[in-house]
C-alpha positions in Angstrom: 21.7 -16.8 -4.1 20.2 -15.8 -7.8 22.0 -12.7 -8.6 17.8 -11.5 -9.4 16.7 -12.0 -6.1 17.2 -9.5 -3.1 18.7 -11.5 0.1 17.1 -9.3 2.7 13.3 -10.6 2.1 12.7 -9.5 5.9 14.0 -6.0 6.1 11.6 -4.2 3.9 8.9 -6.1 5.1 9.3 -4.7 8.2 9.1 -1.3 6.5 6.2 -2.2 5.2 4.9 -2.9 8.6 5.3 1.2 9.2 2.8 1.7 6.4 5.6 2.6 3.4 4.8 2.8 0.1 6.7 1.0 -2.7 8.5 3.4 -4.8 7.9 1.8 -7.6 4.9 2.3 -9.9 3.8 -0.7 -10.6 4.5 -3.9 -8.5 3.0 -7.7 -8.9 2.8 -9.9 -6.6 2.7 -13.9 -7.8 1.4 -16.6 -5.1 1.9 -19.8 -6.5 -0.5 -22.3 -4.3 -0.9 -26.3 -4.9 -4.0 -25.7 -6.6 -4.5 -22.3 -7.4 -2.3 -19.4 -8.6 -3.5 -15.7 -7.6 -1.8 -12.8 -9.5 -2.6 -8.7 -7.9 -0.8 -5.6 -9.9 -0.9 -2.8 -7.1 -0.4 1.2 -8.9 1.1 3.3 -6.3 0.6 7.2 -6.3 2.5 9.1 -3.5 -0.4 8.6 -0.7 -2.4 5.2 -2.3 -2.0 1.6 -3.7 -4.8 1.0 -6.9 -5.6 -2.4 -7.4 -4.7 -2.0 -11.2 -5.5 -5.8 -12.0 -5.8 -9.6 -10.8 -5.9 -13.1 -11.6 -6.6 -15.9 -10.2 -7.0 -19.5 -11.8 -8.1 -23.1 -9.8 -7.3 -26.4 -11.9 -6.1 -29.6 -11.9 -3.7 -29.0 -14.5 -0.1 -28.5 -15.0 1.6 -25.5 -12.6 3.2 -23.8 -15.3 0.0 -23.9 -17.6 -1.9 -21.8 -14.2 0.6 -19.2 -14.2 0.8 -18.9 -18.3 -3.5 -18.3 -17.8 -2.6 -16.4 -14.6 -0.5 -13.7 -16.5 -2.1 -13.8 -20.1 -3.6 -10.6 -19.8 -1.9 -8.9 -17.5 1.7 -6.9 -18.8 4.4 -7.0 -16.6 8.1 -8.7 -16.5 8.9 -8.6 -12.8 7.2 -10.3 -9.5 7.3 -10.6 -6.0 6.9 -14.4 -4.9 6.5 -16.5 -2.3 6.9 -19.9 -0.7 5.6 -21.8 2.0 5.3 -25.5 3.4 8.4 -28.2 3.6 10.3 -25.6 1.9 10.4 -22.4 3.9 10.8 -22.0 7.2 10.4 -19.6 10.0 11.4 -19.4 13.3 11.7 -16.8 16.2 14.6 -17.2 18.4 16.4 -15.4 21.4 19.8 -14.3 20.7 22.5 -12.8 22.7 22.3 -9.3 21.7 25.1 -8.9 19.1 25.5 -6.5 16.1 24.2 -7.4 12.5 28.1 -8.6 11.4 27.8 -10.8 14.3 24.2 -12.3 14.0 25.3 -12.7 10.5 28.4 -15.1 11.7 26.1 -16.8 14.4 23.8 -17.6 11.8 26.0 -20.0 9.6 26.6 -21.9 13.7 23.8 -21.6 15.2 21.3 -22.2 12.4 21.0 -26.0 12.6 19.9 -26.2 16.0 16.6 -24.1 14.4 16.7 -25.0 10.7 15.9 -28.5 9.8 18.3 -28.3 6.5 22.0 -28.3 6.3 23.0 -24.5 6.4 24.6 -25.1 3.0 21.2 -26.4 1.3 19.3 -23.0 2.2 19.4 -19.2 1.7 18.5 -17.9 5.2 17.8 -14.3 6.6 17.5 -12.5 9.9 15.5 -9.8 11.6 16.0 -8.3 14.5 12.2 -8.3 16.5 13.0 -7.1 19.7 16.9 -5.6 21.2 15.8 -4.5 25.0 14.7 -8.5 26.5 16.3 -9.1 29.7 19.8 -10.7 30.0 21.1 -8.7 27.1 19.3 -10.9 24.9 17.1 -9.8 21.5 14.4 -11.4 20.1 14.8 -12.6 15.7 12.8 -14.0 13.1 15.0 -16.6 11.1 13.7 -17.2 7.6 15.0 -20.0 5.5 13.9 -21.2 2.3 15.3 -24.7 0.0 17.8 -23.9 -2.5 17.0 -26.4 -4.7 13.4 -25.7 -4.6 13.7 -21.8 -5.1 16.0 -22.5 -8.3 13.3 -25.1 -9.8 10.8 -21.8 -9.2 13.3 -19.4 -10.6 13.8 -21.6 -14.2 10.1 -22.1 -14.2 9.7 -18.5 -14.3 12.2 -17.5 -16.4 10.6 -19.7 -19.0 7.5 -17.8 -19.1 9.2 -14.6 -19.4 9.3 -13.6 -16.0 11.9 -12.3 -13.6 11.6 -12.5 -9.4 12.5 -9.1 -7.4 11.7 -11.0 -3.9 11.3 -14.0 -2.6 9.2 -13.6 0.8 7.3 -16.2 3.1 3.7 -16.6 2.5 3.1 -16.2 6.0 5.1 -13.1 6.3 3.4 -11.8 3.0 -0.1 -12.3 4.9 1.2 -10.1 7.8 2.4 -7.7 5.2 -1.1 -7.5 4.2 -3.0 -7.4 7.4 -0.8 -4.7 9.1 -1.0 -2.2 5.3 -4.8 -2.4 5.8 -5.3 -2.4 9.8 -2.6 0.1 11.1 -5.1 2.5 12.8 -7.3 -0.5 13.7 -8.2 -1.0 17.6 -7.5 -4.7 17.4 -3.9 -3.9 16.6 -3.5 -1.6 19.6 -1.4 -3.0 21.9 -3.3 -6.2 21.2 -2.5 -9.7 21.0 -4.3 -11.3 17.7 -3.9 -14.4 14.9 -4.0 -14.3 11.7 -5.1 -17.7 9.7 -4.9 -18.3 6.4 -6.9 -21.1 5.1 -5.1 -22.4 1.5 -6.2 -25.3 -0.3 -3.4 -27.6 1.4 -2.6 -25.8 3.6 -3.0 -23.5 6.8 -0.8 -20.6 7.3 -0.9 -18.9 11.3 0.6 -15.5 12.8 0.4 -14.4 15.6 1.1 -10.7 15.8 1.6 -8.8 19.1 1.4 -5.2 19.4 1.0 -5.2 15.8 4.8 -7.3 15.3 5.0 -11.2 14.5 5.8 -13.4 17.3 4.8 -16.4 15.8 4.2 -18.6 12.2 3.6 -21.6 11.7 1.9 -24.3 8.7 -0.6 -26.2 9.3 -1.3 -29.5 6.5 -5.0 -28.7 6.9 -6.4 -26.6 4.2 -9.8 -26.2 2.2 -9.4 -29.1 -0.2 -9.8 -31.3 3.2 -13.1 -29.9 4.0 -14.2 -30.3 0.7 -13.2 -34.8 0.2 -15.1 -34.6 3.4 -18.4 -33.5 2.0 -17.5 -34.9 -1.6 -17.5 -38.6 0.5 -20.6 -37.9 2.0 -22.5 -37.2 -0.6 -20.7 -39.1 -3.5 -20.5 -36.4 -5.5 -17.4 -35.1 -7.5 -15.0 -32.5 -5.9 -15.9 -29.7 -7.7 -19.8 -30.1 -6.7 -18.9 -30.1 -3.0 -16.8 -27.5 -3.6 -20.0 -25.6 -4.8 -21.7 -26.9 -2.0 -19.3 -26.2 0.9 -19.4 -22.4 -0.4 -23.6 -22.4 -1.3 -25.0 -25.1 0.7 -28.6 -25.3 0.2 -31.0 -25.7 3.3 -32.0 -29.6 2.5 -27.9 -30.1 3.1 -26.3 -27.6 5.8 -26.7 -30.4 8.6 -24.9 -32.9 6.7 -22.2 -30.9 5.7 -21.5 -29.4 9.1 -21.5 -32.6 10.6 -19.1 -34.1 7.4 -16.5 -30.8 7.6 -16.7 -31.4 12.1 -14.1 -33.9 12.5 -11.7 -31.6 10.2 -12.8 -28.4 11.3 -11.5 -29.7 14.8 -8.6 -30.9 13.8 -7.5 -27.7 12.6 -8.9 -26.0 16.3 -7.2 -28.5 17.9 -3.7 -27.8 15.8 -4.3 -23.3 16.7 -5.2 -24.4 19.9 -1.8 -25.9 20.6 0.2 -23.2 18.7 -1.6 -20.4 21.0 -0.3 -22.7 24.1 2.9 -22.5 22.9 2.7 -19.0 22.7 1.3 -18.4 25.6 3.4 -20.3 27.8 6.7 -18.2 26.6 4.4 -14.5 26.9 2.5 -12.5 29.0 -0.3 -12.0 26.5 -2.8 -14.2 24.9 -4.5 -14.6 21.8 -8.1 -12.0 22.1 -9.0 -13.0 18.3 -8.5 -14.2 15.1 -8.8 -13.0 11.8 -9.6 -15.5 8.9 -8.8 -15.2 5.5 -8.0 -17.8 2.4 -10.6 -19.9 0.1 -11.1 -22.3 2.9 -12.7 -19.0 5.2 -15.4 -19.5 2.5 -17.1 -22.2 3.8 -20.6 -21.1 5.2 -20.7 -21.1 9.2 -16.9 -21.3 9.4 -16.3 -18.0 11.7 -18.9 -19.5 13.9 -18.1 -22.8 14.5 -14.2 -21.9 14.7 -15.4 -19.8 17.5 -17.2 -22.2 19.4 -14.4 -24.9 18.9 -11.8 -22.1 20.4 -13.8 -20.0 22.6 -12.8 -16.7 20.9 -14.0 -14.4 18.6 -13.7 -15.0 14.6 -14.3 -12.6 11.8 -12.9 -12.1 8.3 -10.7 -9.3 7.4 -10.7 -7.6 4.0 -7.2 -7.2 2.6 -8.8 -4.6 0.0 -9.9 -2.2 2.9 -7.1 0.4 2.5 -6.7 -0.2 -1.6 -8.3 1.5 -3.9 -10.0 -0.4 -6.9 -9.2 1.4 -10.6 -12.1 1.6 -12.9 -11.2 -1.3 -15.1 -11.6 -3.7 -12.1 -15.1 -5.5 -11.5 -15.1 -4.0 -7.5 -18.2 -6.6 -7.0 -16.4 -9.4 -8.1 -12.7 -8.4 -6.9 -14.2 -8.0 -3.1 -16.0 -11.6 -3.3 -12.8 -13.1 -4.1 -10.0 -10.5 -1.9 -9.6 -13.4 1.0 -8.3 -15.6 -1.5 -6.0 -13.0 -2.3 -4.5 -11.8 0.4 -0.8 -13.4 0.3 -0.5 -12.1 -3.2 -1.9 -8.6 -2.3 1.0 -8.8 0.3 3.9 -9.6 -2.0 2.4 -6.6 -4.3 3.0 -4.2 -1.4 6.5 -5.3 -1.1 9.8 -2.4 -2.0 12.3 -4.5 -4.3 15.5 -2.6 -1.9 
């Protein structure tokens, strides 16, 4: 692994979980999407994060030209990133309860039988969940990410100036996110709820029970589908259905409902199966989910996801526990936080 990047990209989320505070200053977090590239620079104080600055930039164009406009005006020289997709995986596995020397060995075995790669081809980590299930088993979270993916990421940034600190999932960032904001919240209490990102591409779903991750998963259903739906319907370009899937006007709503349906449901129909799987291996179920993502912009969204699943569906703000300095637009940050939330996640991270 890069000398620059920390192998234990699980451990301090989990302090994070516990509601920590980065030591550090300053922290950025960089969440490199398909289309998009969203930059937040969190200011810590002993008892609060500031949201000291963001970026975010959606274009057609070359990656490395996004993240040159993403982090013009911002100064900084290291970042917390993130991967998701056919390069990073996750998975949450019973062990045999065993110390960390020995998970460590059992990892380079037992790997394969989880992790789609050669053991060789990936840098992998471990957390230990859960260490009292019966048999004398324990509950991890495996993490895995390409080699030759993360290296391509690490040269690209290094060429803009930039060094990495950690590498995380951008599942695992979202969680990161959700749990900093909604500690003290009553849907976290001893609850069982998802979390569902919706990215341009793609779709990234936790489940979190009793406030701990119990399952992630990608989904290849993402905004940008919803959106060649409606530009198809009404021959238009895909930036003017964009426009419209976020500001329909009244003379359109029925026709974009019924052009986003059949890929609205197709998503359901994809949660809907991971919450079986879930469910069939736990005594809980899902009670809600929390949306968040551009694709959570689309008018009517919450509402029809709740009809299509039966349960309850409401946005969360990933800004709720961050303060906003006086240099930041608050109006125009908030309208845009859902879209942020992965790279608000990374920012929260504690380089160990």
């Amino acid at each position: 692994m890069n000398t620059m990047i920390k192998p234990a990209f699980l451990n301090s989320i989990i302090k994070n979980f516990k509601g920590k505070l980065p030591g550090e200053n300053i922290s950025v977090g960089l969440n490199i999407g398909v289309s998009s590239v969203k930059l937040v620079k969190l200011k810590f104080s002993k008892d609060t994060a500031e949201l000291a600055g963001y970026s975010l930039e959606q274009n057609q164009v070359d990656q490395k030209e996004l993240i040159k406009r993403v982090i013009q005006e911002q100064v900084f020289k290291r970042v917390n990133i993130s991967v998701s997709g056919q390069q990073a995986i996750t998975r949450y596995v019973d062990f045999p309860k065993m110390n960390a020397n020995e998970l460590k060995q059992a990892l380079k075995f037992e790997s394969q039988k989880y992790i789609p790669f050669p053991y060789s081809e990936v840098n992998l980590d471990a957390f230990v969940l859960k260490d009292d299930l019966p048999d004398n088993k324990m509950r991890i979270l495996i993490a895995a990410v390409k080699k030759e993916f993360l290296s391509q990421r690490l040269d690209l940034l290094k060429s803009l100036g930039l060094e990495v600190d950690i590498v995380d999932i951008d599942s695992l960032a979202l969680i990161n996110a959700f749990i900093f904001n909604y500690t003290e919240a009553e849907e976290l209490n001893k609850k069982t709820i998802a979390l569902l990102n919706i990215g341009s591409a793609t779709s990234n779903l936790n489940i979190l029970e009793n406030s701990m991750p119990s399952l992630s998963r990608d989904i290849n259903v993402g905004g940008n589908n919803f959106t060649q739906k409606i530009a198809d319907t009404f021959n238009v370009d895909f930036k003017s259905a964009e426009e419209l899937k976020i500001n329909p006007d009244k003379q359109s709503s029925d026709k974009i409902i019924t052009a986003v349906e059949s890929m609205l449901a197709k998503l359901a129909q994809e949660v809907r199966t991971s919450f079986d799987y879930y469910e069939s291996r736990s005594v809980s179920s899902v009670g809600k989910i929390f949306l968040s993502g551009g694709g959570s912009l689309y008018a009517g969204i919450n509402e029809m996801f709740s009809n299509l699943l039966g349960l309850p569906v409401e946005n969360w703000d990933p800004l709720k526990k961050i303060l906003i300095a006086d240099t930041v637009n608050a109006s125009k940050v908030r309208s845009l936080s859902g879209q942020l939330a992965v790279a608000i996640g990374l920012a929260l991270r504690q380089a160990p």
